[in-house]
N, C-alpha and C positions, 0 to 999 in steps of 0.2 A: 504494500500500500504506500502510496506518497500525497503528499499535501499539497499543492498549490495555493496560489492567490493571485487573484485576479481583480480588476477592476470593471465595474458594471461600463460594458460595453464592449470588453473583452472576447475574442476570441478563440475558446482550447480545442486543439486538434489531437483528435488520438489518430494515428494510424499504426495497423494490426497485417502483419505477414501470415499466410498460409502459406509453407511450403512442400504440400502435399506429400506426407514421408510415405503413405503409401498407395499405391496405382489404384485408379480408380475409387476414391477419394478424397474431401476436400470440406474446411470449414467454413460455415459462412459466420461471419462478424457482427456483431452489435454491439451498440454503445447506447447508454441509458442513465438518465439522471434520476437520481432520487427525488429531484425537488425541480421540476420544470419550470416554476416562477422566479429559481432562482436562478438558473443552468439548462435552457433550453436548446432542444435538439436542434441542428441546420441541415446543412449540405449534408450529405452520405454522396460518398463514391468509392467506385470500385475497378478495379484497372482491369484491362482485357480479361479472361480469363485464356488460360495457356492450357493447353493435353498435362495432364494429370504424370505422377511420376517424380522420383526423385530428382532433385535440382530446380524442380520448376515451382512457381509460386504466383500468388494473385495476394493483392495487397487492399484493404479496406480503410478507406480515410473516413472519419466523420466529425464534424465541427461542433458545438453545441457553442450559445454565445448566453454569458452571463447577462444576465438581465436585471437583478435585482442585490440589493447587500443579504450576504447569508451562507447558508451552508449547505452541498448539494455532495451527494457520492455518486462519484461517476460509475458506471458499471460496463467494462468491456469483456464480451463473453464471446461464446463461439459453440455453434454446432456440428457439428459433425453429419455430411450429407454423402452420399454415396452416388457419384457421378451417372454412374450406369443406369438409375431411375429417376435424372434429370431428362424434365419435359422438353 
């Protein structure tokens, strides 16, 4: 866990590496604030996705911009999806 501070108008970037350790599989990214009035969600982006496999990787940025004085826990997670039952 780490702490930041920011100033209201602020904007924190997480960005999140997958680098698919195994073939045909891949996580996908979230970032999530405990407290939206204080630490609200922005942009989300996500870089090409590449053929799955070791070395290769897809990268998830997401902005959330301070909005208010306070205190917010950012939450970066990830799931675990299996390419081959991608639509």
């Amino acid at each position: 866990m780490r702490t930041v501070q920011v100033k209201v108008g602020d904007t924190v970037q997480v960005s999140l590496q997958d680098d698919y350790p195994v073939p045909g599989s891949a996580v996908v990214w979230n970032a999530t604030s405990s407290n939206e009035a204080v630490l609200a969600p922005g942009v989300v982006s996500r870089s090409t996705p590449v053929s799955s496999g070791p070395g290769k990787h897809d990268t998830y940025t997401g902005d959330l911009s301070a909005k208010a004085p306070g205190q917010a826990v950012l939450d970066a997670h990830g799931t675990t999806r299996c390419e081959a039952m991608t639509k």
